[in-house]
C-alpha positions, 0 to 999 in steps of 0.5 A: 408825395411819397409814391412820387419818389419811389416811382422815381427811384424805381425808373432810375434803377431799371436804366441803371440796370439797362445801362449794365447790362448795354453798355459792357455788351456793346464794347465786348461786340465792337471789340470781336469784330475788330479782331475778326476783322484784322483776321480777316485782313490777315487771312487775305495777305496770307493767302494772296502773298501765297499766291504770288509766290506760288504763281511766280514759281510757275512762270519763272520755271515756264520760262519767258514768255510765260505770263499768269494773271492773278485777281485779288481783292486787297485790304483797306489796311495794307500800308506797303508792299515791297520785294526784297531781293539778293539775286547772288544769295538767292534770297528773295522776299515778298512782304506786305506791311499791315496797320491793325490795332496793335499798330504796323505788322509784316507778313514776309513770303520767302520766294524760292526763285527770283522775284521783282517788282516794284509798288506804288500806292495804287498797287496797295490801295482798297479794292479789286487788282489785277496781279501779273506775274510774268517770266522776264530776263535781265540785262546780265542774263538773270531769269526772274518773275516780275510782279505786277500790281494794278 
């Protein structure tokens, strides 16, 4: 009877010992790969607003009918993408809003020539898109690149 008990004891010890170990290696995995991945996804906004900014100094200077074609795959966390613009100020913003696990973040690009565009939430869904940015003029004669997303 005695025996019994001990091989018992000693079954219980060694998953106790497992579970230990397991357990706190599994969490401290499962939480490096969600802060790689919300780097990940950072990275890819970074370097696509970049872009956007970069290519829409081209075409502006380029002049109309200036058109360039940018090919991005966007993150699945994106929430929003907007374009801040004051022509007269000459303040002009591209910005991404992102959810990650601290909740939402915005990555704002300053654009130093003027920009527009407008999203819906196609333009900012997962997946492949097709970025054109082409030089366009205004109604009272404002040179601008327009930022098109599909």
């Amino acid at each position: 009877m005695k025996k019994r008990g001990q091989a018992a004891m000693e079954y219980l010890l060694v998953v106790a010992l497992i579970l230990l170990i397991f357990v706190p290696t599994t969490f401290i995995f499962l939480t490096n790969v969600r802060k790689s991945s919300n780097e990940l996804t950072e990275s890819k906004l970074y370097r696509l607003g970049n872009d956007i900014v970069n290519t829409a100094y081209e075409v502006y200077y380029q002049g109309v009918p200036a058109k360039m074609t940018l090919r991005a795959d966007m993150p699945s966390n994106v929430v929003d993408i907007y374009v801040l613009n004051n022509w007269a100020t000459g303040a002009n913003q591209f910005i991404f809003i992102f959810a990650n696990e601290r909740g939402n973040e915005t990555l704002v690009f300053d654009s130093d020539v003027n920009i527009n565009g407008s999203f819906d939430e196609l333009s900012f869904a997962k997946g492949l898109k097709s970025l054109i940015i082409s030089a366009n003029i205004s109604a009272d004669g404002t040179h601008y690149a327009n930022v098109k997303i599909i």
